[in-house]
N, C-alpha and C positions, 0 to 999 in steps of 0.2 A: 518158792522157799518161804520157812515161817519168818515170824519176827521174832523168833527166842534167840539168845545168846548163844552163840556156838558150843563156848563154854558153860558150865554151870561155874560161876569163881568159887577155887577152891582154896584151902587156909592157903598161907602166902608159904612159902616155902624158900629160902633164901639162894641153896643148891638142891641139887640131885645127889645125894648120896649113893646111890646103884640102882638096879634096874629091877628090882622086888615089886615095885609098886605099878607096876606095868597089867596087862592081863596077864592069862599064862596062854596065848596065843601068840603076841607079843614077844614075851619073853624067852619062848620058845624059838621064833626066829635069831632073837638075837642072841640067844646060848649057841645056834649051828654058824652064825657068825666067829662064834670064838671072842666076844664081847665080855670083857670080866668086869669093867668097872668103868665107867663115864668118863669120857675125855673132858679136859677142863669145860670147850666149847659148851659140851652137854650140859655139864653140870651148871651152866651158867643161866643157856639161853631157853632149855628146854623147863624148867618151873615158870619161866613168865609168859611162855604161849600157851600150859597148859592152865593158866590163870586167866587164860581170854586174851590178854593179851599182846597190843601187836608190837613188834619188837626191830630192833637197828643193830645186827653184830657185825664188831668186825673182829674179822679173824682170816689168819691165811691159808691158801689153799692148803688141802692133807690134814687140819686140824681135826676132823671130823664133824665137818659142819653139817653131811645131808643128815647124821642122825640126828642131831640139836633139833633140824625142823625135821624129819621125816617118822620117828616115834611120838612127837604128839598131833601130825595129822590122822596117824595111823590112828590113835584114839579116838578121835569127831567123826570118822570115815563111819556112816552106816552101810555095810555089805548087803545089806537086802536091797536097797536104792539103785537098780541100773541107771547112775546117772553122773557127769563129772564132778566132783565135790572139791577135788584140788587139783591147780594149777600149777605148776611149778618151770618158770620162765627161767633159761641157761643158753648164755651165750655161742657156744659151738655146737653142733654135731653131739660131738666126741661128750662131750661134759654131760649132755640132755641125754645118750643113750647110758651112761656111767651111774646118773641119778635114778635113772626108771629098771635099771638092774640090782642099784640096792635098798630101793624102797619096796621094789619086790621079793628081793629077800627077807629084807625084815619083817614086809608082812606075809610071807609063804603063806599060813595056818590063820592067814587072817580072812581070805575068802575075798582079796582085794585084787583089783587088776589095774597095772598101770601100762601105758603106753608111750612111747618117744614119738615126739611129732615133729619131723624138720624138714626143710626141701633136698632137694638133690636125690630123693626115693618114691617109691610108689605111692600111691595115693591111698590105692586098695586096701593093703592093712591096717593105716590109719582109720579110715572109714570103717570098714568090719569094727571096729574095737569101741570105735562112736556107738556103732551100734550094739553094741555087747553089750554097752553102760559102760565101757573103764570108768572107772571110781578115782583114777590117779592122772594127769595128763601133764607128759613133760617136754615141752619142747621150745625151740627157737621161735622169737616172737613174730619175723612175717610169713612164716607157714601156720602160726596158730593163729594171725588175723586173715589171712587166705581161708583157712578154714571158719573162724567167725562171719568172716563177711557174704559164704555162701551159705548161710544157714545150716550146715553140717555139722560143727559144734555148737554146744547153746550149753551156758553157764548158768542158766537160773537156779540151779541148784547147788553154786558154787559157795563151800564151808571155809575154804583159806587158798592165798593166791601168796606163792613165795617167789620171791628173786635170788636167782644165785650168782654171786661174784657180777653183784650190780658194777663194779665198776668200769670192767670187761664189756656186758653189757651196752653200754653208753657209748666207751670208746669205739665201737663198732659201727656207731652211726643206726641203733634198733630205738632211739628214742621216741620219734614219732610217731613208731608201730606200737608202742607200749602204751602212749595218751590214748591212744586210738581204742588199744586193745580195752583199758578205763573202761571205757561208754559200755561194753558190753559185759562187765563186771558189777555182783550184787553189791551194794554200798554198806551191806552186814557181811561180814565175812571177817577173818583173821589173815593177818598180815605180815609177811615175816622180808626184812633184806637183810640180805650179806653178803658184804663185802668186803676186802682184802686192804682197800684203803679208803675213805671217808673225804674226798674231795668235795666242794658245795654241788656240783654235776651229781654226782649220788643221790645227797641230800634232798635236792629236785625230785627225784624220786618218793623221799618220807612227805612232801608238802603236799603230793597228789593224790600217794596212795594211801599213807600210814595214817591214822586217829593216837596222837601224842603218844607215839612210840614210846617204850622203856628202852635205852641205850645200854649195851653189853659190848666192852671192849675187852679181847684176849693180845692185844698188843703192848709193847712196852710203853708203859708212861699212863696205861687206864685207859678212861673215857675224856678225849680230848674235844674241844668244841670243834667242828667241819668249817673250815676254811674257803673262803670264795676261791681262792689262789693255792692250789699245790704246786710245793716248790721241792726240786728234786735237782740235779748233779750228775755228771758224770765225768771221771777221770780219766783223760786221755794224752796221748801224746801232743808235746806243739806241736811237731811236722807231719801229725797225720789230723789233727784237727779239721780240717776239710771232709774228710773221710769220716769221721766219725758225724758230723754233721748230717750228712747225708743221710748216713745208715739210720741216724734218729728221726727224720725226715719221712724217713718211708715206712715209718714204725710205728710214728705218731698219727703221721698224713691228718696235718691239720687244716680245717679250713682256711684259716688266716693267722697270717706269725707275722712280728716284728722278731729280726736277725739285728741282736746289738752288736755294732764292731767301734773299737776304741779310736781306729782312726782309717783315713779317709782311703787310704792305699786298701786295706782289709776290705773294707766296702765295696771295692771296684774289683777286687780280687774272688770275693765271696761272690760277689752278685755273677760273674761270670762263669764262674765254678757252677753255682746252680743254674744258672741257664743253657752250660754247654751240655749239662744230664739232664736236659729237658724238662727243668722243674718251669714254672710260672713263676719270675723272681725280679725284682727290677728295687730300683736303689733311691734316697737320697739322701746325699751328703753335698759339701761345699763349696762345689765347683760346679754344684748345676746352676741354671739361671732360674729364676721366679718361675716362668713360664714352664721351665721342665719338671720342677719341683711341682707344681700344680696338676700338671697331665698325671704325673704318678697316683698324687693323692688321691682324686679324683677314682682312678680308677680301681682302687682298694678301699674306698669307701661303696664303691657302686659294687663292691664285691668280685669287679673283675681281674684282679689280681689278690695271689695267696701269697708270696713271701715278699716281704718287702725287706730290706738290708738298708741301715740306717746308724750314722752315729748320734750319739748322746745331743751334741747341738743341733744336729739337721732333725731330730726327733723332734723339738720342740715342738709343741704345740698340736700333735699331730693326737687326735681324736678319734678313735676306730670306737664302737658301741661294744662290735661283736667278735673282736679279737680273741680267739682263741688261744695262741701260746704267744709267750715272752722267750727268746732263745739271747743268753749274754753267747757270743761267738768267743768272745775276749770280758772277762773279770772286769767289773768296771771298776773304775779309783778309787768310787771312794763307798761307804753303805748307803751313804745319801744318796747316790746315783741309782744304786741294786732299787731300792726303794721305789724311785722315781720310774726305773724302768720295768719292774716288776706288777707298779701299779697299775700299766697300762690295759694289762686283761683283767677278767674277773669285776667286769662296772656293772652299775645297775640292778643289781643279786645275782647277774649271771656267772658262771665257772671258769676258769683260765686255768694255764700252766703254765711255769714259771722253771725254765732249764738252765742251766750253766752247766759250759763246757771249760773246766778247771784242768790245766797240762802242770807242768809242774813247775812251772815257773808263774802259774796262777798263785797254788798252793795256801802260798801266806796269805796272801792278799784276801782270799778266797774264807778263811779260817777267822782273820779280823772279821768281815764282815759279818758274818754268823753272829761271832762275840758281839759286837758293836751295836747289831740290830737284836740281839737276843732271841735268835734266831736258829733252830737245827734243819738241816737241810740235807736230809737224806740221800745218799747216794745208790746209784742205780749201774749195774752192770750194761754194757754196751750190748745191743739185741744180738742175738748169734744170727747167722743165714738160717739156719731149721729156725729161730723164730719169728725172722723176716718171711720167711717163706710160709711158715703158720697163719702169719697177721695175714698177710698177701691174700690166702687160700679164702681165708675167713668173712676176709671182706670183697673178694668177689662173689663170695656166697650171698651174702647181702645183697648188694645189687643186682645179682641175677633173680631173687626171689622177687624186690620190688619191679624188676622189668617186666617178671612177668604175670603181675598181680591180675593185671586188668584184665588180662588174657582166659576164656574161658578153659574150664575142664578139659574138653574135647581136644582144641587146640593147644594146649601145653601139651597133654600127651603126645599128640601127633607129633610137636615140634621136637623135644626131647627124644621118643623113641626112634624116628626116621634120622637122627645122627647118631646112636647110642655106637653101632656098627663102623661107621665111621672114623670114633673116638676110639675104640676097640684094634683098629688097623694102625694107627696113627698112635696109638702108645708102645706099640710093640714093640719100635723100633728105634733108633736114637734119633734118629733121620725125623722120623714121625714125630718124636715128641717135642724137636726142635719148631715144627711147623703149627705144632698146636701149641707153645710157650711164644710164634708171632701169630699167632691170631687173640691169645689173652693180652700181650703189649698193644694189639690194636685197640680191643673191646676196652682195655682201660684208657687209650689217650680218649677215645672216644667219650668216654664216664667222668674222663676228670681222676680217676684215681690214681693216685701218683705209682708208680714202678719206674724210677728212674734206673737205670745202669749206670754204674758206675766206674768212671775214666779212671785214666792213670794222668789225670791233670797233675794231682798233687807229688809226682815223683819228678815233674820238668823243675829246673831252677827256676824262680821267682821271674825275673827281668826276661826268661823267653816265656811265660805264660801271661803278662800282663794284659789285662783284662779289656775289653772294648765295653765303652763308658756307653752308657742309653743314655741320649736326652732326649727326651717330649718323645720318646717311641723311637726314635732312630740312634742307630749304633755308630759311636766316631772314635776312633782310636784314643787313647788316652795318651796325651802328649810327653815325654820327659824329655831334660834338659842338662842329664848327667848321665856319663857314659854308664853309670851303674843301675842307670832304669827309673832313677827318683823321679817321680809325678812334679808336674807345676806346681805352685798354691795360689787357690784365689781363693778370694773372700768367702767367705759362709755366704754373704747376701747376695751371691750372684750377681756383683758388679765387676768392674773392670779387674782383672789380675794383677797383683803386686809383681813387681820385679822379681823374675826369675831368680831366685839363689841354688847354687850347688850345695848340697850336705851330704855326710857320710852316712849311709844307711845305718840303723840302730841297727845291734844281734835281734835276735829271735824268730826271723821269717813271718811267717801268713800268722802262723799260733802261737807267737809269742807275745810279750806285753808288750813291745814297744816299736814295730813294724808300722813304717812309712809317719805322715805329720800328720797331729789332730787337725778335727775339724772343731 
């Protein structure tokens, strides 16, 4: 590839006013689109890529973002060139064939050929199309490094490399196939991300690929600076709180969370909840001794434990580098605390997330703190099963591609085709599809990826689900000393136990504010 600008920079242009200024090859597909006038996206993001340069939108999905970037790669595209000139990286399947359909529309009359590239399909028509030259290539990034790394695609003639719904992306766990993907990208090229929301995880993205992007925000409030820490909400009931935990658990599937609980009973309560659905979850709070309080540590800094459930005091002090999410179970008292626990992810320039599970007896408490730390904090709809079951799908697509990276040509086909028949008998039937949904619960406890099931723990009364307490790795009933189930209290430092007292349970149960005694 030359060294000339991809762009020639042309006068600066503020918006896109319509679509006149186009070729009339161009304009022509996108008059059989039924395109009358530029969606804001367009008119925003499309003058500064055709100005060379390289750009940071965010905007949500359906705004019309592939044509913001998909009509001015169409411009740089030369159709005589059998050769890749743009990449265009998208997180599913479903998304990467949706873009490579309407980049081809738009350029019909353009003499441009684009292709979807993901796993879970043949190989063959991707290859043919390698060879044809496409001019457009869109796909999931570890079927486009599977392909880089066998010398089958080759980028040297690469004009512009876009991300779509980088944020998607990331959460999916494709980051290390995208540094990767890097190395075999020209260092002259145009560069376009968009994403739906700007967490500093995206951001990572502009540090490696972008040359001092221009920022274009189509959401409320402009261009806001990216955040180490996205902090997000969700409203739920107290007595299904448990339940909603979960479901956000297996939605996020994070490497490593700190679970905040306000007091020591929630702790014990939480931490058993998620170990009886199989999560990897283990606890400290006040009544463990030094020694159990250590073994925990320990083992979630070594990385071999993901959830840890913890109150505000027994947190102290506790240092994770690479903690991924902050989850409050319970509101904490005061802003000072949301702060304190909030700051926990997101160290060192790397990205966190930061959740609260707000019921309504959260509410207030939940609205001060906003106010107080001058703070908005978006709330989020609880994930449906069809989107559990989307994430689910998605990210065993992911690790099936990386499993079978290292695996030759030859042998993937083989291994794929000789069960495809298999899979084919075993869908058909309810029976079958039960037997292939326990072989994905295997292949993921196997993987580490969470698919927990979900008990009907949280429908038993309180005092008959109480919890069996871990210390140093082994499980000992949690003792109480009132006919109503109340737990003992000993000290935070793991010395001797104070005198037993009887107390009346506070209202609110597992997800209310004020269930069992701080620690």
């Amino acid at each position: 590839m030359s060294d000339e600008p991809i762009y020639t920079p042309s006068e600066e242009v503020d918006e896109l006013e319509s679509f006149d200024s186009f070729s009339p090859e161009i304009k022509r597909g996108i008059d059989e689109l039924g395109w009358v006038d530029p969606m804001p996206v367009q008119r925003r993001a499309t003058p500064v890529m055709r100005r060379g340069r390289d750009i940071i939108v965010q905007a949500v999905t359906g705004s019309g973002k592939t044509g913001a970037f998909g009509l001015p790669i169409l411009e740089i595209i030369d159709a005589e060139l059998a050769a890749a000139q743009v990449l265009i990286m998208a997180p599913t399947r479903e998304l990467a064939q949706q873009i490579c359909s309407e980049v081809t529309l738009m350029g019909k009359y353009c003499d441009v050929e684009a292709v979807p590239v993901y796993g879970g399909t043949a190989y063959g028509p991707q290859l043919d199309a390698f060879e044809r030259g496409a001019q457009v290539v869109v796909g999931t990034p570890g079927r486009l490094l599977d392909h880089l790394k066998s010398g089958r695609l080759k980028l040297n003639e690469l004009r512009a490399l876009i991300f779509d719904e980088a944020d998607e992306l990331l959460s999916l766990g494709f980051w290390p196939d995208m540094k990767e993907i890097n190395s075999y990208v020209p260092k002259q090229r145009l560069c376009g991300l968009f994403s739906a929301t700007m967490p500093q995880r995206v951001m990572s993205l502009a540090r490696v690929f972008l040359d001092e992007p221009e920022f274009v925000s189509l959401t409320e409030g402009g261009v806001r600076a990216p955040e180490e820490i996205e902090h997000l909400h969700y409203i739920v009931q107290a007595n299904q709180k448990e339940k909603a935990l979960l479901r956000i658990l297996k939605y996020e599937d994070p490497d490593s969370a700190i679970i905040f609980c306000n007091t020591r009973d929630d702790t014990r309560f939480v931490t058993a909840f998620l170990q009886r659905n199989k999560l990897d979850a283990d606890m400290i709070q006040g009544e463990m001794t030094q020694a159990a309080r250590e073994s925990v540590m320990k083992r979630i800094k070594a990385g071999d434990l993901r959830l840890l459930v913890a109150t505000d005091v027994a947190a102290r002090g506790i240092d994770i580098s690479d903690l991924s999410h902050v989850i409050s179970y319970t509101s904490p008292d005061s802003p000072e605390s949301y702060v304190h626990r909030t700051g926990r992810t997101g160290r060192a320039g790397k990205s966190g997330t930061a959740i609260s599970l707000v019921s309504g007896l959260d509410i207030g408490n939940f609205r001060s703190i906003m106010k107080v730390n001058r703070m908005t904090i978006p709330e989020r709809a609880l994930p449906s099963e069809e989107d559990l079951a989307e994430r689910l799908a998605q990210r065993i697509q992911v690790e099936v591609e990386h499993s079978l990276r290292d695996l030759s040509d030859r042998e993937k086909r083989m291994r794929m085709d000789e069960h495809l028949p298999v899979v084919k008998h075993l869908s058909a039937t309810d029976e079958g599809q039960r037997d292939l949904a326990a072989i994905i619960s295997a292949y993921l406890e196997k993987k580490h990826v969470s698919a927990p099931k979900e008990e009907e723990v949280a429908a038993q009364p309180k005092q008959e689900r109480e919890p069996r307490q871990a210390r140093g790795g082994q499980e000992n009933r949690a003792r109480s000393d009132s006919s109503d189930g109340a737990p003992r209290a000993d000290s935070d430092d793991g010395e001797a136990p104070r005198r037993r007292r009887r107390r009346r349970r506070r209202p609110g149960g597992p997800g209310g504010s004020g269930s069992g005694e701080r620690s």
